[in-house]
C-alpha positions as CSV (number, residue, x, y, z in Angstrom):
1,X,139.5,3.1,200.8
2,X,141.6,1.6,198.0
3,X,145.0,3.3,198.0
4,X,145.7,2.5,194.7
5,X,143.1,4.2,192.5
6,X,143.1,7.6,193.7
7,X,140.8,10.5,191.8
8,X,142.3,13.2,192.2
9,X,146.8,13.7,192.7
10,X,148.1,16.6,194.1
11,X,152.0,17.6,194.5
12,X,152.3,19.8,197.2
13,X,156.3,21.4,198.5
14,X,157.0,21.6,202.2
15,X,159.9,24.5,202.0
16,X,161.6,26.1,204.5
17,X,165.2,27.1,206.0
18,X,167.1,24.2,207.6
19,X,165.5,23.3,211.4
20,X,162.5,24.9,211.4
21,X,160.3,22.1,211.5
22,X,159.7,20.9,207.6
23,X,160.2,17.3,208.2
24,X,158.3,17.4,212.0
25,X,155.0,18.6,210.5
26,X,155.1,16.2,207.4
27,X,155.6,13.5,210.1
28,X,152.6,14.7,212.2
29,X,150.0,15.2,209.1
30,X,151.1,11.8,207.7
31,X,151.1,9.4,210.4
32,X,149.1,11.4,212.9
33,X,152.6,11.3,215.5
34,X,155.1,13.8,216.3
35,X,158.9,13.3,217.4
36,X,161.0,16.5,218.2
37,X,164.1,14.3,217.5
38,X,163.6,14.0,213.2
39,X,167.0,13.9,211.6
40,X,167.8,16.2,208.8
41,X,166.5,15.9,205.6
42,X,169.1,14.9,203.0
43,X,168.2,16.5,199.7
44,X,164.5,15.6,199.2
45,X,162.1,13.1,200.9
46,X,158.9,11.9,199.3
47,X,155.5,10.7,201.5
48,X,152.5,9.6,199.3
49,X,149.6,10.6,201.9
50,X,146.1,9.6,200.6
51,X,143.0,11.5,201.9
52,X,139.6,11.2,201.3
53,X,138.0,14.6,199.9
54,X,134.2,14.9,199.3
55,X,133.8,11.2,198.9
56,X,137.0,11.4,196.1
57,X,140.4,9.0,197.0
58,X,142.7,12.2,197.0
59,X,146.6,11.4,196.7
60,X,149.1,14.0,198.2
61,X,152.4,14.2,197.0
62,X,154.1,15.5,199.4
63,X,157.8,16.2,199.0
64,X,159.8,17.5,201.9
65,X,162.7,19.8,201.2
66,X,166.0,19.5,202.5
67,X,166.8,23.6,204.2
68,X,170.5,23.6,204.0
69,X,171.6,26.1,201.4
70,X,174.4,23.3,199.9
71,X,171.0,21.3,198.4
72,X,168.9,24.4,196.9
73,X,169.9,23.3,193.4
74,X,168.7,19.7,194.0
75,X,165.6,20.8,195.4
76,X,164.7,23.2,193.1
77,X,164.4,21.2,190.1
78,X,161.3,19.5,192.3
79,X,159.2,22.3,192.1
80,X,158.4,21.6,188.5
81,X,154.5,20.4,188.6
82,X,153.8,21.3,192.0
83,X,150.3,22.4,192.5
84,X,151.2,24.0,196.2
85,X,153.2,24.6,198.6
86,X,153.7,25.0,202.5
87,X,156.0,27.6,203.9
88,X,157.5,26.4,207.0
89,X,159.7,29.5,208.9
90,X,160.6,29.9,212.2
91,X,159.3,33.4,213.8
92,X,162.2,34.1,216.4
93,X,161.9,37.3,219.0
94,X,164.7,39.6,219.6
């Protein structure tokens, strides 16, 4: 599979609240490994992950979003273009 002609390019947002997991399940869909010891993301992170879909080289943009509320302006400004998103969020019982 050559990497560097992909057919198709998708951005896609992981978004959430700060610790729910954004940067673990990035980690596990990209490089097929988990680690419950990721440290926080600082602003936004980027991963190129490159798939292929119905015999097409698909490219996924995948930008991870920093959580903490002092980086929402940064963060923001990345939605622009994005074609998805996945909405991380931490179910809690009382």
């Amino acid at each position: 599979m050559a990497a560097n002609n992909p057919k198709v390019v998708f951005k896609v947002l992981i978004l959430g609240d700060a610790m729910v997991g954004k940067s673990c399940v990035l980690q596990r869909y990209a490089d097929d490994r988990f680690s419950d010891t990721v440290a926080p993301t600082i602003g936004v992170d980027y991963r190129p992950v490159y798939r292929e879909f119905r015999s097409q080289l698909t490219k996924l943009m995948i930008w991870d979003t920093a959580g903490q509320e002092k980086f929402k302006s940064i963060t923001k400004s990345f939605y622009h273009g994005a074609h998805g998103a996945l909405v991380v969020d931490c179910w809690k019982q009382i």
